[in-house]
C-alpha positions as CSV (number, residue, x, y, z in Angstrom):
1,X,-2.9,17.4,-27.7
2,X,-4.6,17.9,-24.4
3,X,-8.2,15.8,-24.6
4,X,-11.5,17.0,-24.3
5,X,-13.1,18.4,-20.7
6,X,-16.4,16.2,-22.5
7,X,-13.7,13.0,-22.1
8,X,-13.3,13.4,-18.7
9,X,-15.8,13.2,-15.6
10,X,-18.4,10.5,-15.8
11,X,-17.5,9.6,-19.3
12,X,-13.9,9.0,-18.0
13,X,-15.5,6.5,-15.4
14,X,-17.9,4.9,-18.0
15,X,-14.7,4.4,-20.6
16,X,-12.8,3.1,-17.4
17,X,-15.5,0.2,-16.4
18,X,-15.6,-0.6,-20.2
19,X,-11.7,-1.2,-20.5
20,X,-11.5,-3.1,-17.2
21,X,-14.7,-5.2,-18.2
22,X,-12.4,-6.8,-21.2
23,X,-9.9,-7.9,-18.5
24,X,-12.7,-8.9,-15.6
25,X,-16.5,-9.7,-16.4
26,X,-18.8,-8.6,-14.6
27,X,-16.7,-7.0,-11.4
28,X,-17.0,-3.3,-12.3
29,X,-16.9,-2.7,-8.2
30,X,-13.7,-4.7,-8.0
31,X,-12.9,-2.2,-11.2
32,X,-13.4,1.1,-9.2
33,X,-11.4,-0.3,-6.3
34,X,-8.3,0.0,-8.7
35,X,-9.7,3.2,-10.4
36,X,-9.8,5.1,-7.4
37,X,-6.3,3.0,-5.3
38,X,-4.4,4.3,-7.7
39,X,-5.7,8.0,-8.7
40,X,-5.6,8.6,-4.7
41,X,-1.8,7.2,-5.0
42,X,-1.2,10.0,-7.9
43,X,-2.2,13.0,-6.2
44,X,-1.3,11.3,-2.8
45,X,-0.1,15.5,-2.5
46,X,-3.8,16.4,-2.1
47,X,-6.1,16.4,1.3
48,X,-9.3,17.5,2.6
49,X,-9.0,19.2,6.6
50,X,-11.2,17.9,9.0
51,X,-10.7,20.9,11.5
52,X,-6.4,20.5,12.2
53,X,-6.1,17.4,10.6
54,X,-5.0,17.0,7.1
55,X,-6.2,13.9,5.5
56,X,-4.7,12.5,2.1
57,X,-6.8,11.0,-0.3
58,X,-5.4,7.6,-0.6
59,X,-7.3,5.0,-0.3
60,X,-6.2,0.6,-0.3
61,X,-8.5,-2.1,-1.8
62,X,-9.1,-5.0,-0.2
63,X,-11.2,-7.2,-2.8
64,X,-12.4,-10.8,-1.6
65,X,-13.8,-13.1,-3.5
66,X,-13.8,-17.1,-4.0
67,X,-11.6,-18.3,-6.6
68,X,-12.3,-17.8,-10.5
69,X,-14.0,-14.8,-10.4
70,X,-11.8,-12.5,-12.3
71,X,-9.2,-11.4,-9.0
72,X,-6.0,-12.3,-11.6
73,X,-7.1,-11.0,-14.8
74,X,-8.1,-7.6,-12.5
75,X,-5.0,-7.8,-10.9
76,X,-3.3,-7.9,-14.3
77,X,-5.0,-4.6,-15.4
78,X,-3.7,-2.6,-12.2
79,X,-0.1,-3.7,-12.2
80,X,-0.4,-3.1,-16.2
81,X,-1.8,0.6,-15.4
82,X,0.4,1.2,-12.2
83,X,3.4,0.7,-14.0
84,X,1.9,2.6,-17.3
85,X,1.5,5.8,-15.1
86,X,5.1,5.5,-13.4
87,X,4.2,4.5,-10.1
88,X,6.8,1.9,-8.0
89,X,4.0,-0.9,-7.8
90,X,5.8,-3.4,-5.5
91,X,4.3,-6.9,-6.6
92,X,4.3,-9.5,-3.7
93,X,3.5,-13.1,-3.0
94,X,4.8,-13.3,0.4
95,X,7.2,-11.0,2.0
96,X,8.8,-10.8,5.6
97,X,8.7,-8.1,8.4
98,X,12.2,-7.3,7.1
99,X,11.2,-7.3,3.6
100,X,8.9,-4.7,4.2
101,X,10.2,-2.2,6.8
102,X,14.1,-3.3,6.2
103,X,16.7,-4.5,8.6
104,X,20.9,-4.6,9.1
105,X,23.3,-6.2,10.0
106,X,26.5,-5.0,12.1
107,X,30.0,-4.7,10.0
108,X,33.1,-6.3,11.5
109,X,34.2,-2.8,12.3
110,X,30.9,-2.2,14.6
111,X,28.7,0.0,12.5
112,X,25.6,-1.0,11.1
113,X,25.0,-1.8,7.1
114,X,21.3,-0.9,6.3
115,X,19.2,-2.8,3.6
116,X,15.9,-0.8,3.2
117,X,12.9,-2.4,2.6
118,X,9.8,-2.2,0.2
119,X,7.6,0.6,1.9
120,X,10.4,2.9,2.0
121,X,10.2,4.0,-1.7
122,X,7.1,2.0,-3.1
123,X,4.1,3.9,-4.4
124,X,1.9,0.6,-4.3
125,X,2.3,-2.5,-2.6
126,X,-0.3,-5.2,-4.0
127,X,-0.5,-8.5,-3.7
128,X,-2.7,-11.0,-5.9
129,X,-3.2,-13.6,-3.7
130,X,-3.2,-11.8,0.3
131,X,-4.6,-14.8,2.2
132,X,-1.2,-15.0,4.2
133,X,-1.3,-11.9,5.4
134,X,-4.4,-13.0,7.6
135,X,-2.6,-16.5,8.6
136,X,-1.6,-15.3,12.3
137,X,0.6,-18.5,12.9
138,X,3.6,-17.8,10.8
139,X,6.1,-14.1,11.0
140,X,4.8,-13.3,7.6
141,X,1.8,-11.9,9.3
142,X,3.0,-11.4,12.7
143,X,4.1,-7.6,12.2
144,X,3.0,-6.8,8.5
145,X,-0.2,-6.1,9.2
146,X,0.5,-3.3,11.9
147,X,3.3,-2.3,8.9
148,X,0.1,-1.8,7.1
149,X,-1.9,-0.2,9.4
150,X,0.7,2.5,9.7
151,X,0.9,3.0,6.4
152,X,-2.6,3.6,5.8
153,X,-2.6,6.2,8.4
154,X,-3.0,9.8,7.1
155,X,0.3,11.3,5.5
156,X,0.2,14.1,7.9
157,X,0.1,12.4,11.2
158,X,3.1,11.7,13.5
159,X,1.2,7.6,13.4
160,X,2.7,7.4,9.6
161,X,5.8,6.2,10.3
162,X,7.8,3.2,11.2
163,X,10.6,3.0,13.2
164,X,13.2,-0.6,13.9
165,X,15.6,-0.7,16.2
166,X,18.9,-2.2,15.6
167,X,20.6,-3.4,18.6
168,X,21.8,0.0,20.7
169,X,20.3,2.4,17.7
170,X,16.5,3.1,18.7
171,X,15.9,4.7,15.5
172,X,18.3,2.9,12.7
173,X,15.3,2.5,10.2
174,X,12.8,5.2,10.3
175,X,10.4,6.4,7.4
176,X,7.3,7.6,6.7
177,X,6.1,5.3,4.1
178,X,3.2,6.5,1.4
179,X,2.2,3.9,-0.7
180,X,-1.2,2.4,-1.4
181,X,-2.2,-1.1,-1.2
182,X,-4.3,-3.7,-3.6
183,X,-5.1,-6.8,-1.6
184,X,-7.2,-10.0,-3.4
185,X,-8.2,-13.0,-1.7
186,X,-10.7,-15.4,-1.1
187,X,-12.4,-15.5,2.3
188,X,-8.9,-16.2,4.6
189,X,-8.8,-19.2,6.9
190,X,-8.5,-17.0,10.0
191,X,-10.1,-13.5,8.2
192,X,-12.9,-13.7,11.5
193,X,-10.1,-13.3,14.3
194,X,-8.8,-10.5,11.9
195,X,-11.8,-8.6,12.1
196,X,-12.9,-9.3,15.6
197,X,-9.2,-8.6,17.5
198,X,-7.5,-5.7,15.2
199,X,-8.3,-2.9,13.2
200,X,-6.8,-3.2,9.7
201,X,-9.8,-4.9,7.3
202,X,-12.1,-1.2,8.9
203,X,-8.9,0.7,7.1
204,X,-9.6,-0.9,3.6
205,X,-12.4,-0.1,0.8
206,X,-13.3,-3.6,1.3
207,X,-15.3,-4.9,-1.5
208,X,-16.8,-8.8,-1.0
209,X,-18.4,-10.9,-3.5
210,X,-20.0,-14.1,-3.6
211,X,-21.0,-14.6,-7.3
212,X,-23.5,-17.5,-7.9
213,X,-24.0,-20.5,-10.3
214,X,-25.9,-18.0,-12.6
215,X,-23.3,-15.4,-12.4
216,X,-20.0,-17.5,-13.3
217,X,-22.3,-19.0,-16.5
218,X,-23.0,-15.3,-17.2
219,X,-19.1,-14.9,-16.9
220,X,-18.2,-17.9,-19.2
221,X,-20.6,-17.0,-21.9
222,X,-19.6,-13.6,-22.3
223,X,-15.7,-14.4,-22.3
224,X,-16.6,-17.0,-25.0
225,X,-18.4,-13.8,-26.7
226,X,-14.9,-12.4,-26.5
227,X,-13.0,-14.6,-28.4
228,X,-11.8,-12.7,-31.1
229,X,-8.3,-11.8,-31.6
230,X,-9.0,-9.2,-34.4
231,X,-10.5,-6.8,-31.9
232,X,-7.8,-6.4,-29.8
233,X,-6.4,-2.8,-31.3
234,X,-9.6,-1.9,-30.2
235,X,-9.2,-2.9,-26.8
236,X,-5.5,-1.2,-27.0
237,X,-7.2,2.2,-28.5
238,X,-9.6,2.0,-25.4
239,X,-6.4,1.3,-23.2
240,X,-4.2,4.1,-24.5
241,X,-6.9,6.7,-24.5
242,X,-7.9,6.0,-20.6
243,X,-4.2,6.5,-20.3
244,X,-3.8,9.3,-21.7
245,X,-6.6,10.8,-19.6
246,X,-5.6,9.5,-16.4
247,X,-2.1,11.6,-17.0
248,X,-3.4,14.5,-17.4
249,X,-5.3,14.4,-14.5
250,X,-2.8,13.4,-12.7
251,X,0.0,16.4,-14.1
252,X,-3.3,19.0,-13.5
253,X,-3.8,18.4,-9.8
254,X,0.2,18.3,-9.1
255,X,0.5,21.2,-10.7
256,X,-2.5,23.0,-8.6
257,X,-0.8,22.0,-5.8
258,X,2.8,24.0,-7.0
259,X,6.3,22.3,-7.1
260,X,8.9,22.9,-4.9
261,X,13.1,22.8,-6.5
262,X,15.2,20.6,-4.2
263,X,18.1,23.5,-2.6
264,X,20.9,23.3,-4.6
265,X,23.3,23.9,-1.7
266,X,23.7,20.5,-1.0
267,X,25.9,19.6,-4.5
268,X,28.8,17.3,-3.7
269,X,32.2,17.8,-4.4
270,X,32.6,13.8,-5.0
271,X,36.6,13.7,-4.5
272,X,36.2,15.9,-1.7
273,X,33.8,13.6,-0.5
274,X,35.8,10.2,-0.6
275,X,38.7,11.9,0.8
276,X,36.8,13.0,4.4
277,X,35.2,9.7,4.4
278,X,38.7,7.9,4.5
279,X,40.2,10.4,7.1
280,X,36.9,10.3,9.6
281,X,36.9,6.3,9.3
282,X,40.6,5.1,8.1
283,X,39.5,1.3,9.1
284,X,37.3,1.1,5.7
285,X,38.7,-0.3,3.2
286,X,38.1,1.1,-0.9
287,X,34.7,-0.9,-1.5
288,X,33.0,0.0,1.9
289,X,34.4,3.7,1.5
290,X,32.9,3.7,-2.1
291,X,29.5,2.3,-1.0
292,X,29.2,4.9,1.8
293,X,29.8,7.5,-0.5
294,X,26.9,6.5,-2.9
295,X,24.7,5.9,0.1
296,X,25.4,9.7,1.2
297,X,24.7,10.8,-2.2
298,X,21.5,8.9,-2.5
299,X,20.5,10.6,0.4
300,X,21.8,14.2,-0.7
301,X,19.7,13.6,-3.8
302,X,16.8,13.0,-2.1
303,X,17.0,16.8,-0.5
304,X,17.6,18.2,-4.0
305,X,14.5,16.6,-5.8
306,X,11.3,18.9,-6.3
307,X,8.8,18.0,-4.0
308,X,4.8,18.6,-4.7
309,X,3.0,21.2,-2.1
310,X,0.2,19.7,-0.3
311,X,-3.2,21.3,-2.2
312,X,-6.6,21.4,0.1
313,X,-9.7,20.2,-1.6
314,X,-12.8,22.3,-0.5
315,X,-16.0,20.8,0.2
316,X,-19.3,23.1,-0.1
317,X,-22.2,23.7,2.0
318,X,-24.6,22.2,-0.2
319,X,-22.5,19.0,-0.5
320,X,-21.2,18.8,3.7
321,X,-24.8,18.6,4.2
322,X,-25.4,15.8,1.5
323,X,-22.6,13.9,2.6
324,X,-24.0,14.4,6.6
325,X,-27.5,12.9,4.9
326,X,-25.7,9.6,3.3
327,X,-23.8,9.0,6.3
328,X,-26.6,8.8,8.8
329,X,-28.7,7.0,5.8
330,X,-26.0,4.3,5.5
331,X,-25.0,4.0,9.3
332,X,-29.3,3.6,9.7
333,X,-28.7,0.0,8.1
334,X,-26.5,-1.1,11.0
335,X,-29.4,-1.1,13.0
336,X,-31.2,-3.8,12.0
337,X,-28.4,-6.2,12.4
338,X,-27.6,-8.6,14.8
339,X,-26.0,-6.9,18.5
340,X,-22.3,-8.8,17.8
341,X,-22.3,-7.5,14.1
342,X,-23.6,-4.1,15.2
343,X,-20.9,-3.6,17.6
344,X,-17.8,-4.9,15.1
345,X,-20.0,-2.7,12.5
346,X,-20.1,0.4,15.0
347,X,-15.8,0.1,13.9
348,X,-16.3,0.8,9.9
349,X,-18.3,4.1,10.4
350,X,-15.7,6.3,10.5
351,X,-13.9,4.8,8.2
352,X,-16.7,4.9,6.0
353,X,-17.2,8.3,6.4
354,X,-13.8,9.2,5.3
355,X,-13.8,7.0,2.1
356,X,-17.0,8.8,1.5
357,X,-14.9,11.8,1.3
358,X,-12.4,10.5,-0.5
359,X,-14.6,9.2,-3.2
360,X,-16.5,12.6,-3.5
361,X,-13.2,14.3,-3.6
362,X,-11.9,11.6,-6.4
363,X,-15.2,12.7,-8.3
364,X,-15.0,16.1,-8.7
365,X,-10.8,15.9,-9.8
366,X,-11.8,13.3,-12.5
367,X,-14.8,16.2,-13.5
368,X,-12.2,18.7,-13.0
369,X,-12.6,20.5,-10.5
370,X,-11.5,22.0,-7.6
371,X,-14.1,21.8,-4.5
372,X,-17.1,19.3,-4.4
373,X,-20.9,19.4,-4.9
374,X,-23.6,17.7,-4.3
375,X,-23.1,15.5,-7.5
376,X,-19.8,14.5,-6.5
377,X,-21.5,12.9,-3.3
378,X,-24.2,11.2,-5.0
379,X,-21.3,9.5,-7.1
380,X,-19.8,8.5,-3.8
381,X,-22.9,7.1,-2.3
382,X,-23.6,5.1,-5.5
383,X,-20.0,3.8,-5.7
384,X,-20.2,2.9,-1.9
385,X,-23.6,1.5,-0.9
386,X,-23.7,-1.7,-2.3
387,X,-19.9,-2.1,-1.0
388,X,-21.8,-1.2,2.5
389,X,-24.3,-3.6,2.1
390,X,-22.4,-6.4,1.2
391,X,-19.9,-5.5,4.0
392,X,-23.0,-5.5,6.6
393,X,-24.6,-8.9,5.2
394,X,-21.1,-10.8,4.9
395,X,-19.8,-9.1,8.6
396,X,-23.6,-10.4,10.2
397,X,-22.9,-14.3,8.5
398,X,-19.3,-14.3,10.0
399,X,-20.2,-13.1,13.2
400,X,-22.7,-15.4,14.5
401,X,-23.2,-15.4,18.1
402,X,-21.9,-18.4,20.1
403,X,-24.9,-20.4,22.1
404,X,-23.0,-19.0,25.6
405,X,-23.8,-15.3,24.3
406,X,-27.0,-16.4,22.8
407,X,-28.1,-17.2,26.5
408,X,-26.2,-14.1,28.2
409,X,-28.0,-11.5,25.6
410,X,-31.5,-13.8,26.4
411,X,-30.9,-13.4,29.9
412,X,-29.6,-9.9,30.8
413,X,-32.8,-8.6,27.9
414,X,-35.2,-10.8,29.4
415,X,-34.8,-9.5,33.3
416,X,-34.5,-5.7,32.3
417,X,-38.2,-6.2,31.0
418,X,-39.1,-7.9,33.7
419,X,-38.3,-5.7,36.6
420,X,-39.5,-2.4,34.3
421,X,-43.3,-4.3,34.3
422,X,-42.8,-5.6,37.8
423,X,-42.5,-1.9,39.1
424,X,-44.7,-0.6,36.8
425,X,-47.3,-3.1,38.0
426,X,-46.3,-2.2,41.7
427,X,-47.0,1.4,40.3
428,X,-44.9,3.3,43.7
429,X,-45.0,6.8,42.9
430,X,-41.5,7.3,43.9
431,X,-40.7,4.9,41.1
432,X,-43.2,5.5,38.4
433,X,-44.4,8.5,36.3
434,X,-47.7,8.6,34.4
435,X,-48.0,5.2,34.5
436,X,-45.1,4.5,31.3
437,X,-41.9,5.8,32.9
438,X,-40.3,3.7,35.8
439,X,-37.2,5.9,38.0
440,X,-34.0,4.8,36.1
441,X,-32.2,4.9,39.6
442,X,-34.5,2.7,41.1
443,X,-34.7,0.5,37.8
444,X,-31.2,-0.3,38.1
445,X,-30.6,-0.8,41.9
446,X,-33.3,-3.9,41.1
447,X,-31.7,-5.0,37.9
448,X,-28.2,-5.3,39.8
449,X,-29.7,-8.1,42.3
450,X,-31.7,-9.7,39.1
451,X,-28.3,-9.5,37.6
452,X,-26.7,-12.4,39.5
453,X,-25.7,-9.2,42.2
454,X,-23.6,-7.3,39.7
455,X,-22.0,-4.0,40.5
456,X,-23.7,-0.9,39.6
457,X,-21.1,0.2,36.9
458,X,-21.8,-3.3,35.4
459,X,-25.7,-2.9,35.2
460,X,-25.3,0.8,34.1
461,X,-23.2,-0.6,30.9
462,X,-25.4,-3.2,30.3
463,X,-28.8,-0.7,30.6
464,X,-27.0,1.9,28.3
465,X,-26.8,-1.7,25.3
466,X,-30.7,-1.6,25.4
467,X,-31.4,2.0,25.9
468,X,-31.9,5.0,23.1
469,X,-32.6,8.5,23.4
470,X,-34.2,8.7,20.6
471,X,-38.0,8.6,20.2
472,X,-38.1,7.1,17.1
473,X,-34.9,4.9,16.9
474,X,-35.3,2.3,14.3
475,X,-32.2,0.1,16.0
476,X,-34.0,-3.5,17.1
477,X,-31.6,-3.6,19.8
478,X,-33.4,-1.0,21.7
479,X,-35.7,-1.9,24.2
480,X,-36.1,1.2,26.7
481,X,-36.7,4.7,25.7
482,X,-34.6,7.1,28.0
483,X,-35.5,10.8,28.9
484,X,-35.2,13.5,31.9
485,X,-38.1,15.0,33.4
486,X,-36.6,17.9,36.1
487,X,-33.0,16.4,37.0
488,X,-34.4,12.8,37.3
489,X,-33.7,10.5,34.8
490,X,-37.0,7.8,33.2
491,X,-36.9,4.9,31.4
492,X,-40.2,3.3,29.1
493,X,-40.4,0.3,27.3
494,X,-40.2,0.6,23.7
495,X,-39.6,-3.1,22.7
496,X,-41.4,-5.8,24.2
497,X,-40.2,-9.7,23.7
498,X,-42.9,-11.8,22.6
């Protein structure tokens, strides 16, 4: 009997934090992460367009945090779920490039025997304990992250798939692969040179704790609390009614999006079949002709399955414009960070702006509906700003700068202020405007011999760091205000060093 529309929406959310909070205490952001990884994997079939481009609403946890702080017991709950709503959760504690994207091996009679690998069928690859995948000095994670990164790329572009070549065949393995991932880990050895040289931590929902003393005692007393084995049909009820929900979610959406029948034309006559293969290559013997045959109609059965139509989630005025609102407010936080972390930071905006989406978009099909409001991004700013703010306080404490840059941002501030007061004091109407604004031109041709004698494109890229065009601009990196008066451009101090 279908449920309630009262069970679903926020109450659907609320009953989900409750059921996960019996497996984890006290990590209801880690419990989203898995909420919304696997209802993106489900209706993997639906996409919001951002103008050509269609973009699926998947989304991949990545959920860091120190040891004994509920990553297992969390981890338990997903697989438990994944499997419960027939998704191929692929679970891995280490896996090579092969493993993964699949490789083959040449026969003695010259062709090549294929053994796939994980991503090309797997809905979800997870992995409790990912800290390898970060450890750049053995092949586990020499290739599997860009496996990753490809993966995560929108369904719809030509990026999304991964191609192996197998000695003269360019193209002997080559998929688009569509699964989702769950990552845990504590902080990895080498997680910094992650971050800083390659792009696959900006492509997560990245959710970092650091739970103190008081928090783990919290933890402890409340599982204590717990111990009760005569409440557990209760915690199955709770279980098997989230369950319930999440399917028909799940069948409602597919079903928006209309379901294609496989052609039938492809039906195989399977004694016609053995008897061409034997005639076209007479060197195979019965077991390799038998195994080609299945292979071929593996593959034939892979036409004839239903397929689900792509469905386009609309987004309303009211809410584009609420969602434009949270995205400036949250990027507005980056600017009070340290230059190094602003810069790595300046990476996740995008990215942030897309989850964003996706979580709006998430909101609305668990409220059942079929375009988002204003509500819907509300939810999603809730769900992601304290994600953000963790992300920007753990990114600034990794990124510290060395003492060499320390001297080189000291130096290269420290001179641009100097020769703005220097001509100001100097006060050449060529160079100076109503007494605040020095000639930008002239401004840099003296920074450049300041500058240890730099080029001009140099002390332009360097000017641009510490310049805003913005009269209010809140970012403490800014120290020079720049505007055009006729076809020349100004610069005035904005920032002084005391």
């Amino acid at each position: 009997m279908p449920s309630s529309k009262l069970e679903f929406g926020d109450k659907f959310i609320e009953d989900f934090n409750r059921c996960f909070s019996d497996y984890s205490i006290r990590n209801k952001e880690y419990g989203l992460l898995i909420l919304h990884t696997l209802l993106g994997q489900c209706l993997k079939n639906v996409y919001f367009r951002q103008k050509s481009r269609r973009i699926d609403i998947r989304m991949h946890g990545l959920f860091i945090s120190p040891t004994g702080t509920g990553k297992g017991a969390g981890y338990g709950f997903y697989c438990r779920l994944a499997k419960d709503l027939g998704l191929d959760n692929q679970q891995l504690t280490e896996s090579t490039d092969a493993g993964l994207a699949g490789t083959g091996r040449m026969m003695p009679n010259g062709t090549y025997e294929i053994n796939e690998g994980l991503l090309v069928h797997a809905d979800g690859i997870s992995m409790e304990e990912a800290s390898p995948l970060f450890d750049f000095t053995n092949e586990f994670s020499k290739k599997n992250l860009t496996y990753l990164q490809i993966a995560m790329n929108p369904l719809d572009d030509a990026s999304c798939e991964i191609t192996k070549k197998l000695g003269s065949l360019p193209n002997a393995i080559r998929f688009k692969p569509h699964c989702s991932f769950l990552l845990t880990t504590y902080i990895p050895d080498h997680f910094k040179e992650e971050l800083v040289k390659r792009g696959v931590v900006q492509r997560f929902d990245t959710v970092i704790k650091n739970p103190s003393l008081e928090d783990r005692m919290e933890v402890i007393d409340r599982a204590i609390d717990g111990l009760n084995y005569s409440t557990e049909k209760n915690y199955n009820d709770l279980y098997d009614s989230i369950l319930v929900r999440f399917k028909e979610i799940v069948n409602r959406y597919q079903k928006i999006g209309g379901l294609v029948e496989g052609d039938k034309k492809y039906q195989i006559d399977e004694d016609k079949l053995e008897r061409v293969t034997k005639k076209i290559v007479p060197t195979l013997d019965q077991k390799q002709v038998e195994k080609l045959c299945k292979i071929i109609k593996s593959e034939v059965a892979v036409l004839e399955k239903p397929v689900w139509k792509g469905f386009c989630f609309d987004i309303n005025t009211t809410a584009k414009a609420e969602l434009k609102h949270t995205v400036h407010e949250l990027v507005e936080m980056i600017k009070d960070t340290t230059p190094i972390a602003q810069e790595k930071l300046a990476e996740f905006t995008h990215r942030m702006f897309e989850i964003l989406v996706r979580l709006s978009i998430h909101h609305s099909i668990l409220c059942l509906r079929i375009c988002v409001e204003s509500e819907d991004v509300l939810y999603a700013k809730k769900v992601y700003e304290p994600t953000w703010k963790s992300l920007i306080y753990n990114i600034e404490e990794l990124l510290v700068p060395t003492p060499e840059q320390r001297v080189k941002n000291t130096f290269i501030i420290h001179r641009s202020i100097d020769v703005y007061k220097r001509l100001m004091k100097e006060n050449d109407k060529a160079s100076v405007r109503d007494k605040i604004w020095v000639r930008r031109s002239k401004w840099l041709k003296d920074l450049q011999f300041v500058w240890d004698n730099c080029s001009r494109v140099t002390a332009n890229n360097r000017a641009l760091r510490l310049e805003s065009e913005t009269e209010d601009d809140t970012n403490k990196t800014k120290y020079f205000l720049k505007k055009k008066f006729g076809n020349t451009m100004f610069v005035k101090l904005i920032q002084d060093i005391t």
